[in-house]
N, C-alpha and C positions, 0 to 999 in steps of 0.2 A: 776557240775563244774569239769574241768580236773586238775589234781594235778598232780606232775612231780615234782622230785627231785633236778636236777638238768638242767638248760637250756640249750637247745640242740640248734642247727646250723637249719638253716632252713630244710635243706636238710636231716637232720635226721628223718624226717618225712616223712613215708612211706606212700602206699595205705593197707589195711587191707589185701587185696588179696598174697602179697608178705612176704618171707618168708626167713630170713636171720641168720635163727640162735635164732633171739628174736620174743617174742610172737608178735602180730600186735599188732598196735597202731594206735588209730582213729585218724583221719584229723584234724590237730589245725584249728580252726578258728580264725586265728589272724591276726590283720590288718594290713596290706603293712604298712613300714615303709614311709615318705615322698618322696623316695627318686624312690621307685619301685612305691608308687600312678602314676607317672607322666608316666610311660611307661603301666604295666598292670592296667585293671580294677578289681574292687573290688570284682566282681562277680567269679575270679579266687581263689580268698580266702576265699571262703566261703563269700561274704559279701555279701547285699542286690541286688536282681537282679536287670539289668535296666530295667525303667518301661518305659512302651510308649510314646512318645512325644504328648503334648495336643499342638494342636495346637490353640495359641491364637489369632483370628481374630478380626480384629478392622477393623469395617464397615466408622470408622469416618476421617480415617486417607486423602482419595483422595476429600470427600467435604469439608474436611478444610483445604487443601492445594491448593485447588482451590478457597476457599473464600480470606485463604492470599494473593494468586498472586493477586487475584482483590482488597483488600484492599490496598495492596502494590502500585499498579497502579496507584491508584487514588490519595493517598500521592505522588507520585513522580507528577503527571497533579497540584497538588495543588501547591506544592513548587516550582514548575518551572514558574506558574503564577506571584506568589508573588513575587519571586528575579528576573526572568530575565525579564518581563514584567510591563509595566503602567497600569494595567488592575483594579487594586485596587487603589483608591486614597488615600492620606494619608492626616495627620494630618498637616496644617501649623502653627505651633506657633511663636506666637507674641514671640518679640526677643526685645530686648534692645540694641540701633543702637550703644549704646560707652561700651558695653559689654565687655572688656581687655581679658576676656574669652576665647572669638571666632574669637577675632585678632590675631591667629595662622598663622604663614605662611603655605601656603599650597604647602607643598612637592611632587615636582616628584620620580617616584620609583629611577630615577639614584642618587637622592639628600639623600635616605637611606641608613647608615651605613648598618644597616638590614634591609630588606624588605624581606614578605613573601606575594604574592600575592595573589589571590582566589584560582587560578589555580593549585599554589602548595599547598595551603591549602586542595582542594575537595580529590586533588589526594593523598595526606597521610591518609585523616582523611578516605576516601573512601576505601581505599587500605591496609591497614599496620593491623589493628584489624581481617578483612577476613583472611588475609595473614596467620595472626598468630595461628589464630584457624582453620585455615585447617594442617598447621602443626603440632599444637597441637594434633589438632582429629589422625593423620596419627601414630603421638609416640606412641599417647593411643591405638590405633586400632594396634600395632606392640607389642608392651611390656603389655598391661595389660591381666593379668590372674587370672583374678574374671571371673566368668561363665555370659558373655551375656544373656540378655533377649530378644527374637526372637518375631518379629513381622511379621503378615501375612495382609494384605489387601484385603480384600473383597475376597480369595480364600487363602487354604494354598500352593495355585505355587507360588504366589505372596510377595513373601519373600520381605522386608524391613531393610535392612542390618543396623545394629547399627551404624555402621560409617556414613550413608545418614542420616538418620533421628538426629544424633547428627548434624553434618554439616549444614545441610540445617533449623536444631532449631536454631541454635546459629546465622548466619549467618541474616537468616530473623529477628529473634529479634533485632542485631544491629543495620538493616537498616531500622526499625521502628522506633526504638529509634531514630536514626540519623535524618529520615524525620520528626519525633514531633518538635525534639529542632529546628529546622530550621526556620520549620513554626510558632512554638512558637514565636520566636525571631523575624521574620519578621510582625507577627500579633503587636506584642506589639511594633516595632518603627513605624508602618502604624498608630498606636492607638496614642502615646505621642509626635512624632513629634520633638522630640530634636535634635538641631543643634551640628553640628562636631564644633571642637575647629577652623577649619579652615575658617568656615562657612561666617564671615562677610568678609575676605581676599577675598572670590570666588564672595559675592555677588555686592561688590564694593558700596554695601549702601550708597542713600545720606539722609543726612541730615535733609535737607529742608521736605523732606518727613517726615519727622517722627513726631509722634504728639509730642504736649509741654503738659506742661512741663517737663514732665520725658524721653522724646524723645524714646519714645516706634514705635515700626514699625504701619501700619494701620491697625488696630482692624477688620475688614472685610475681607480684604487679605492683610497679613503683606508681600506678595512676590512685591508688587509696590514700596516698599522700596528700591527695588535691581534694580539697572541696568544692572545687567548680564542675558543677554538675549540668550544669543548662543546656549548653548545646554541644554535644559531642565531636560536629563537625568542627567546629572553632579548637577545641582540644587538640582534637585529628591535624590540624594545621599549623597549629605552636609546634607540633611536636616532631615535624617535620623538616628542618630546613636545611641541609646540605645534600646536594649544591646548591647554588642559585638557578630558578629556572628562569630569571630576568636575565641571572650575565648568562647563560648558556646559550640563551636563545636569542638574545641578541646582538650578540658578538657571531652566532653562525650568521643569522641573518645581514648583520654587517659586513662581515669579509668576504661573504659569499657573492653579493653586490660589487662589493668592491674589486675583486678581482677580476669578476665580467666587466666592470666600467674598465681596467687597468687594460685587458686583453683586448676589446672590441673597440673603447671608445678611441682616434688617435686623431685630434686637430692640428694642424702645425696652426692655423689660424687663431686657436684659442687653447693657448698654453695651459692655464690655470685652470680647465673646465674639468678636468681630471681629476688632478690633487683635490680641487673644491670640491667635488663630489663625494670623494672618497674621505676626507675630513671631517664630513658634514655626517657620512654613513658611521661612520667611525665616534663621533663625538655624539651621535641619538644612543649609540648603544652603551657607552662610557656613561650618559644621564641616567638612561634607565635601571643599570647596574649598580649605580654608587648611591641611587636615590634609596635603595634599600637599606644601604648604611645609615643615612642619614634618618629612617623613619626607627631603627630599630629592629627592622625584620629579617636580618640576615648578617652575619659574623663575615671578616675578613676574608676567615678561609674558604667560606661559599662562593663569595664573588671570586675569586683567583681560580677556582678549583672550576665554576662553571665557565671562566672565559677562555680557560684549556679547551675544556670538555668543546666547544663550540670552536673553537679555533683552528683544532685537531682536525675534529669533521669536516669545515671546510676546505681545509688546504687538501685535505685526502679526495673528495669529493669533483673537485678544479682541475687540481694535476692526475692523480690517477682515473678518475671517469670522464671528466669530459676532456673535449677538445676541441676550442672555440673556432679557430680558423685551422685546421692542416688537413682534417678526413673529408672537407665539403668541396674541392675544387680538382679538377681534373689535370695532371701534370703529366706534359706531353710534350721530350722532345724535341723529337721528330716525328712527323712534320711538322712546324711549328705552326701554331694556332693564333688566329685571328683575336685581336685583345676584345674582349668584352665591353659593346655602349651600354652602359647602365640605362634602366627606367628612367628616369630623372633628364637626363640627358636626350635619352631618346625623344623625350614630349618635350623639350622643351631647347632647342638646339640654339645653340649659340656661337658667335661669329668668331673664329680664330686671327688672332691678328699679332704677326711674326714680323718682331724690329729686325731691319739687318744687322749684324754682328759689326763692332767697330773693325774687329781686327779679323782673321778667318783662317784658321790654323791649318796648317793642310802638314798629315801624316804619311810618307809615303812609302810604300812598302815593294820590294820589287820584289814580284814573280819568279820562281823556278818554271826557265826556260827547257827546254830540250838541248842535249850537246848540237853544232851543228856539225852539217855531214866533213865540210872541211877540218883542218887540221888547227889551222888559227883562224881568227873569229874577225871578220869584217870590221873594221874601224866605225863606218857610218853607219852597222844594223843598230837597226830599233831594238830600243828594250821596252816592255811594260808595266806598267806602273797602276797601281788601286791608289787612287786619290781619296784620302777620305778630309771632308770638310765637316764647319759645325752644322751644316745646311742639308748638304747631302752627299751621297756614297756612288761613285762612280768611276768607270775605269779606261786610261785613257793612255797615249802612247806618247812617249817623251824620246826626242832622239836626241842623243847622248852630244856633249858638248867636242868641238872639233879638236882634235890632238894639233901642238906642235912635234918640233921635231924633238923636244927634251919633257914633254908631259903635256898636262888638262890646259888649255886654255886657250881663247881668241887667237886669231888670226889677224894678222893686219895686211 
C-alpha cells in the first residue's frame, strides 16, 4: 500500500523517469473522480483494461418475430369476423315483451349530449398508447445512461438496437392485448344474447305474439315477436350488449398507458406530469364508457363487467409479460463498469460547475495493519487512515497524537 503525507493535486504525480528536484514517485492508481469517468477511461488510470466484447447472439429472436406477425394476423381475420361481420350467429334470448327495462328510447348520435362513436373510439384507443410509448422509448433511448445490453441475430453484423426491440415489445404486446379483449367481449355477447335498454323501442313488439301468461316472447325464436323487419344488422345489434366493448376497450387501453407512463416516465422536475397524464388517460376512458349510459345503449352491468374484462388484461399483460426497465441493462459487479453518457449529453456537453462545500465531512476509517515483528508497538509508528471527503476519496498517513506519561495528549 502507497502512504503519502499529505494530498497532493492530481498533477503532482509524475512518471518515475522524470526528475525535478524530488526523488520519483510511482503512478497512483486512483480512480477518476465521477466527473473525469464520463470523458476518459478507466484504463488511463491505472484501472481494469477493456476486455473484448462477447458477442451475444440470439438464434430466436427472427422465428419469434415472425411467429408474432402470424399470430398477430390471424387475431386481427378473427376480430374482424366477429364485429364487422354476420358470420357467427349469436344467441337470441327470450325477452319479456312489458320489460320497462328495454323501453328505452332509442337515441340518434345528434340526440347525444355526448356521444363517442366506434370510430373515435378504435382511433384513440388504437392510437394514443403506441403514441406514447414511442415517445416514451425515444426520451429513454435520449437521456438514459445505464449501459445497454446489445443484441445480435443470427450473426454479430446484425445488431438489434435496444430501442427496436423495446418498441416493437411493447407495441406488439398492446395490440395482443387490445385484439383478446375485443374478441373476448364479442365471444361472450354472441354467447348470452342480452338486449340493449333500447331494444323493445327498435323491435316494435306485439303483443298478441307473446305467450301467456307471463307474455314472454316465442320460446323457439323470441325474434317473431318483433315486427321490425328492415334491417337485420340493427336487430343484430340491439340484441347484443353485454359487455361494453366501449368500457372494455377503453379502460385496457387506459391502464395500459398508464402504467407505462407510471413505470418509464420519472421527473423530479415535473411532479404533476405523471398523475396529469394518467388522470387524463383514466378520465377519456371513464367519458367513453359512461357516455353509453347516458345514450341508452348499454345497462349498468355492461359498463362494470367490461371495465373488469379490460382491467384484468392489462395489469396481467404489464406485470406478468413485460418488463419495462430490469431485462434491458447489463448488471455487473465486478468489474465495475464505466456509467453510460447518454445521446443527449454526448451532442450536446455542458459545463460542470462544483460550489465548494461549506463544511467538509471527513470519515475516517483505520486500516487493519499487520501485527509488528516486536512484542509492544512503537509509540510514534504511523497508523493509516482512508480519508473520505464530500469532494474526494483518498488515502493518507496520520501519526498518532504524542502520549504523556498518564494518557493522549500535548506535550508542553
Amino acid at each position: 500500500m502507497i502512504m503519502f503525507s499529505e494530498p497532493r493535486a492530481w498533477t503532482d504525480f509524475q512518471h518515475p523517469g522524470t526528475s525535478n528536484g524530488r526523488p520519483p514517485v510511482p503512478i497512483m492508481s486512483m480512480p477518476p473522480s465521477r466527473a473525469q469517468s464520463e470523458v476518459f477511461s478507466a484504463s488511463q488510470y491505472g484501472g481494469p483494461a477493456s476486455q473484448r466484447k462477447r458477442y451475444s447472439i440470439n438464434y430466436f429472436i427472427l422465428p419469434v418475430f415472425i411467429l408474432e406477425i402470424v399470430g398477430l394476423a390471424c387475431l386481427w381475420a378473427l376480430w374482424y369476423y366477429l364485429r364487422f361481420t354476420s358470420v357467427f350467429p349469436y344467441h337470441q334470448r327470450v325477452f319479456y315483451c312489458r320489460d320497462v327495462d328495454l323501453y328505452k328510447p332509442d337515441f340518434r348520435p345528434e340526440d347525444f349530449n355526448l356521444y363517442v362513436s366506434y370510430t373515435v373510439l378504435y382511433v384513440l384507443c388504437f392510437c394514443i398508447p403506441p403514441l406514447v410509448i414511442i415517445i416514451g422509448e425515444v426520451m429513454f433511448w435520449l437521456f438514459s445512461t445505464k449501459p445497454r445490453k446489445t443484441v445480435y441475430a443470427n450473426c454479430k453484423e446484425c445488431k438489434v438496437h435496444l430501442f427496436t426491440r423495446r418498441v416493437l415489445r411493447f407495441i406488439s404486446v398492446f395490440m395482443f392485448g387490445a385484439l383478446i379483449v375485443q374478441i373476448f367481449v364479442d365471444t361472450i355477447k354472441l354467447i348470452t344474447g342480452y338486449q340493449r335498454p333500447y331494444f323493445l323501442s327498435l323491435c316494435n313488439v306485439t303483443i298478441p305474439r307473446c305467450t301467456a301468461p307471463l307474455e314472454h316472447s316465442p320460446s323457439p325464436s323470441p325474434h317473431r315477436a318483433c315486427l321490425f323487419d328492415r334491417d337485420a344488422d340493427a336487430l343484430r345489434y340491439a340484441w347484443l350488449t353485454f359487455p361494453s366493448l366501449f368500457a372494455a376497450f377503453s379502460s385496457y387501453s387506459a391502464i395500459f398507458a398508464s402504467l407505462y407512463v407510471f413505470y418509464m416516465v420519472s421527473l423530479r422536475g415535473a411532479p404533476l406530469l405523471r398523475p396529469f397524464l394518467i388522470c387524463g388517460f383514466l378520465g377519456m376512458a371513464i367519458i367513453a364508457s359512461f357516455s353509453r349510459i347516458q345514450g341508452y345503449k348499454n345497462h349498468w352491468r355492461d359498463i362494470w363487467v367490461g371495465w373488469i374484462i379490460g382491467a384484468i388484461m392489462a395489469f396481467f399483460l404489464c406485470y406478468a409479460v413485460l418488463c419495462f426497465q430490469e431485462v434491458y441493462h447489463i448488471i455487473i459487479e465486478k468489474p465495475p463498469v464505466e456509467e453510460r453518457i447518454s445521446p443527449f449529453f454526448s451532442w450536446f456537453r455542458l459545463p460542470r460547475v462544483q460550489a465548494p462545500s461549506l463544511k467538509e465531512e471527513y470519515v475516517v476509517y483505520e486500516e487493519d495493519q499487520p501485527p509488528p515483528p516486536t512484542r509492544h508497538r512503537q509509540r510514534n509508528q504511523d497508523r493509516t487512515y482512508e480519508v473520505t471527503t464530500t469532494t474526494e476519496s483518498f488515502q493518507r498517513t496520520i501519526a498518532p497524537p504524542h502520549q504523556n506519561g498518564h494518557g493522549y495528549g500535548p506535550q508542553y
